[in-house]
C-alpha positions in Angstrom: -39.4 -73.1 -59.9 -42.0 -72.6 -62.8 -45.8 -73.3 -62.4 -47.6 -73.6 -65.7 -51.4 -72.7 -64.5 -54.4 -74.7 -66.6 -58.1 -73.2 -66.1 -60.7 -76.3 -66.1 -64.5 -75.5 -66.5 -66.7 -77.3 -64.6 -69.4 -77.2 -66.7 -67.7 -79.1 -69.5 -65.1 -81.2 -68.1 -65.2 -83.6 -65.1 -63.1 -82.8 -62.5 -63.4 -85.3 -59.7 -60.7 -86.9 -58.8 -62.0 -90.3 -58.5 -63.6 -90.3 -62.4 -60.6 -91.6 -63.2 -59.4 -88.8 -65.7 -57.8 -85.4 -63.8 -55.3 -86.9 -61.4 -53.6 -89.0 -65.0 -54.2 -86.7 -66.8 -52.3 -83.9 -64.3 -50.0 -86.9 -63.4 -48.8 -87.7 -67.2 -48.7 -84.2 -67.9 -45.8 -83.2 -65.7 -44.1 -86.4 -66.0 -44.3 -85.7 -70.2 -43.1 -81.8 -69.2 -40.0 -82.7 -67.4 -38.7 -85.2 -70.2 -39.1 -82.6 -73.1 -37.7 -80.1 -70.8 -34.8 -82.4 -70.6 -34.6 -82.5 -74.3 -34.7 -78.6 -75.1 -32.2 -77.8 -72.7 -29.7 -80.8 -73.3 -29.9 -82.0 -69.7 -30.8 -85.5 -67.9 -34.6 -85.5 -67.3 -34.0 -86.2 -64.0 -32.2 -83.1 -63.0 -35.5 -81.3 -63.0 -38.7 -82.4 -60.8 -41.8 -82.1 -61.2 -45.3 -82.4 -59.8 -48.8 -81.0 -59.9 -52.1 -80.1 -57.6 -55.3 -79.0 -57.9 -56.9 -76.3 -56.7 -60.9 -75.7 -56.9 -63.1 -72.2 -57.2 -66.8 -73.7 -57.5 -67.8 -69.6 -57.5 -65.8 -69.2 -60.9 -66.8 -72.7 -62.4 -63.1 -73.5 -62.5 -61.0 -76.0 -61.6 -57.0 -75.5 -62.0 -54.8 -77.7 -62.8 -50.9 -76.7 -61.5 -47.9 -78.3 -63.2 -45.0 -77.3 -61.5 -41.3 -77.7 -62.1 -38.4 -77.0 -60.1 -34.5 -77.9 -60.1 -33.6 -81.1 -58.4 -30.5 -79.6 -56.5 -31.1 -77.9 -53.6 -29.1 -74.6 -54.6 -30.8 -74.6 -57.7 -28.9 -74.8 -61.1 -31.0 -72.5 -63.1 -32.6 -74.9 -65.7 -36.4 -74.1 -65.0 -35.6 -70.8 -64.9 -34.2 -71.5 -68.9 -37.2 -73.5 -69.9 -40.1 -70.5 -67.9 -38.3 -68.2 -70.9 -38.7 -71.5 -73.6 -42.6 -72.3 -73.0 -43.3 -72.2 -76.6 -40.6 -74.6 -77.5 -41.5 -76.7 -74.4 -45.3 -77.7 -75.3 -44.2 -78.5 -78.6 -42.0 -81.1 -77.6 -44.1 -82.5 -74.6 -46.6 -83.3 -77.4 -44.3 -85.5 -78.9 -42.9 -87.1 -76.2 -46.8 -88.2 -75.4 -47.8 -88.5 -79.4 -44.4 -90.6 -80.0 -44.2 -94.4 -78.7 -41.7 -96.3 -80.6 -43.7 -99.4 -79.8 -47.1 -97.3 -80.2 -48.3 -98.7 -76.6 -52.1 -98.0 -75.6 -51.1 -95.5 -72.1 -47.6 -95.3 -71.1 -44.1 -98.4 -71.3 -40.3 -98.5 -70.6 -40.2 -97.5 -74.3 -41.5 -93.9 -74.2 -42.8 -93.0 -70.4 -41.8 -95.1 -67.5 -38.9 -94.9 -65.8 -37.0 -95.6 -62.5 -38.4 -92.1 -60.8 -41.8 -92.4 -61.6 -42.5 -95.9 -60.8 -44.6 -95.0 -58.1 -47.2 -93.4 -60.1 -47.1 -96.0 -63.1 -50.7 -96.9 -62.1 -51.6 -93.2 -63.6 -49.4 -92.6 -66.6 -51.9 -92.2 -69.3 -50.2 -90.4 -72.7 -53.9 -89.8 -73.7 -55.4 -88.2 -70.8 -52.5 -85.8 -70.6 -52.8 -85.0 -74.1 -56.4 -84.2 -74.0 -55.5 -81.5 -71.1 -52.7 -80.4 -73.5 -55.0 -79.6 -76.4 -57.4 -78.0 -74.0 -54.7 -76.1 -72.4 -53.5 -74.8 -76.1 -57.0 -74.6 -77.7 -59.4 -75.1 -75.4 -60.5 -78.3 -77.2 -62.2 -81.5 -76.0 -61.6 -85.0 -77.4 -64.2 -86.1 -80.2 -66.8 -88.5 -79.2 -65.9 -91.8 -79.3 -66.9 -94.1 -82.2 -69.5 -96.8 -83.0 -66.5 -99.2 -83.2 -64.4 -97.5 -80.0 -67.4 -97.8 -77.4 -68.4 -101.9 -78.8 -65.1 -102.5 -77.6 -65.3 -100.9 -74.5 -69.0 -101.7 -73.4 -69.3 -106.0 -75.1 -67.1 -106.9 -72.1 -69.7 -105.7 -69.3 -71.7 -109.0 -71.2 -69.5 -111.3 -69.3 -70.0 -109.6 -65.8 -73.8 -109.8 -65.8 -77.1 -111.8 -66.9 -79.3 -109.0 -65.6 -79.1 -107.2 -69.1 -77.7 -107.5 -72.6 -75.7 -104.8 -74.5 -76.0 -105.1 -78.0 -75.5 -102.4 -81.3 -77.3 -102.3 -84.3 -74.3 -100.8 -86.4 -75.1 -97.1 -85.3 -75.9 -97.0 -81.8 -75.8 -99.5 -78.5 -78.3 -100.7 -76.1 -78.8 -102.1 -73.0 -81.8 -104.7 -72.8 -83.5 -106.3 -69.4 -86.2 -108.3 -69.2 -88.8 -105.9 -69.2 -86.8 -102.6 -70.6 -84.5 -101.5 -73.4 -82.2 -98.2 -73.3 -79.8 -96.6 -75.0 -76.0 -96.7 -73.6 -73.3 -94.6 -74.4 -69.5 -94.4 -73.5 -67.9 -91.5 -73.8 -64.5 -89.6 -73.4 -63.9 -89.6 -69.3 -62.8 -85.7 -69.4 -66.0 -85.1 -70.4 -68.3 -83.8 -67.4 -70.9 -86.6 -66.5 -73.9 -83.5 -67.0 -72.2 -82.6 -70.7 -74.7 -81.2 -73.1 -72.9 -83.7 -75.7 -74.3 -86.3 -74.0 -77.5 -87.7 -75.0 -80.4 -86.9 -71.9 -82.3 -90.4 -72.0 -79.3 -92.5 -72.3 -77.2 -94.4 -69.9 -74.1 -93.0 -70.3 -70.6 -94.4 -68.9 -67.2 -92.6 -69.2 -64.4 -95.0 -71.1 -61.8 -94.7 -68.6 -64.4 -96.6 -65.8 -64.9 -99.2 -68.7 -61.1 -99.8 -69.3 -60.0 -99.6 -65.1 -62.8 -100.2 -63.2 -64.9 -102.4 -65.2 -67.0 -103.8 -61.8 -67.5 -100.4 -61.0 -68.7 -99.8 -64.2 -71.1 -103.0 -63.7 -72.3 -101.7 -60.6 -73.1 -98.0 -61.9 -75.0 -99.3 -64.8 -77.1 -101.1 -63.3 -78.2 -98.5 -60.8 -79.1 -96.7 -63.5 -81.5 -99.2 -65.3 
C-alpha cells in the first residue's frame, strides 16, 4: 500500500463534507491516481485500488486529505510499491488523465473517467475539483475567482426558483434586489472556505458547486441571508 498525505488549511479552504467540494474532490482524485498509475507502470487500472479519508486536527488548522493505493490481489503483486518510488512521474500523468477529455465533458464521462468499478461513486466524479486539490497539493494554489461571465451563468437560474428577489449584473458585478433592499451577490470557487478573506464582507456570497448540484439549496440559503 501507498498513502499519498495532503495538508488542507482550514482557514482558506472549506472542508466540510457536505459543501459539496472535499469528498469529489478526494473522490476524483484517487480514482484519476489509479488510472495514471495504470499507465506508468503498463498494467490494467484495475489491478490497483484505491480510496481515500479524511482525517481532521482543528488544533493545527488542518484538515488531511489521504489517497491511498494498494494492490488488488490479496498476496500483493508489487505494483504500488513500483509507483511509491515513481511519485514524480505519477502526478504528472494524473494531471492529464483529469486535464484530457477527448469529448472535453464539464466533470467526468465513459470517455475519460467512468468506468465499470467506479460506478458507484459517479455522483462525485468531478475532474475539476480534484484538480484544484492537485494544484494545491503541488503548489499550494487555489483556483482564481470566478468571472463576471462564469457566476451570470451560475446565479440567472436562481430567477426561475423565486419571485421574492431579482438577480441582475450591471456588466461588472451582480445583485440581488427585494422589494425593499438591494445587495451584492457573489459565487465563488466551492474549495474556497465560506469565511475566505477573498471574499467580499457585505456580500451574499454562494459557492458554485451548491449553484450547479443543489440549486434549491442554494435558493433556500440565499434567502436566509437577505
Amino acid at each position: 500500500m501507498v498513502v499519498y498525505e495532503i495538508s488542507l488549511d482550514l482557514k482558506q479552504i472549506n472542508v466540510e463534507p457536505s459543501g459539496l467540494w472535499i469528498r469529489r474532490a478526494g473522490q476524483m482524485l484517487a480514482d484519476a491516481i489509479t488510472l495514471a498509475g495504470g499507465r506508468l507502470i503498463d498494467i490494467e487500472f484495475n489491478e490497483i485500488k484505491s480510496g481515500y479519508r479524511l482525517r481532521y486536527s482543528p488544533e493545527n488548522h488542518k484538515t488531511y486529505v489521504d489517497v491511498f493505493l494498494f494492490d488488488s490481489l490479496s498476496s500483493g503483486a508489487g505494483y504500488c510499491t513500483a509507483l511509491a518510488e515513481r511519485t514524480d512521474e505519477l502526478m504528472v500523468i494524473t494531471r492529464e488523465v483529469l486535464e484530457n477529455c477527448p469529448v472535453g465533458c464539464d466533470s467526468a464521462c465513459h470517455e475519460c473517467l467512468m468506468h465499470y468499478w467506479n460506478q458507484r461513486a459517479r455522483s462525485m466524479l468531478d475532474r475539476s475539483a480534484a484538480l484544484q486539490l492537485l494544484n494545491w497539493c503541488e503548489d499550494s494554489v487555489l483556483p482564481d475567482a470566478l468571472s463576471y461571465k462564469e457566476q451570470d451563468m451560475l446565479l440567472t437560474p436562481l430567477n426561475a426558483l423565486s419571485a421574492e428577489f431579482k438577480i441582475f449584473g450591471d456588466g461588472t458585478k451582480h445583485f440581488i434586489k427585494t422589494a425593499d433592499k438591494q445587495r451584492e451577490i457573489v459565487a465563488y470557487p466551492s474549495m474556497w472556505s465560506e469565511y475566505s478573506t477573498l471574499l467580499p464582507v457585505s456580500a451574499i456570497t454562494i459557492s458554485d458547486k451548491l449553484l450547479k448540484y443543489a440549486l434549491p439549496k442554494a435558493d433556500a440559503s440565499i434567502r436566509v441571508k437577505i
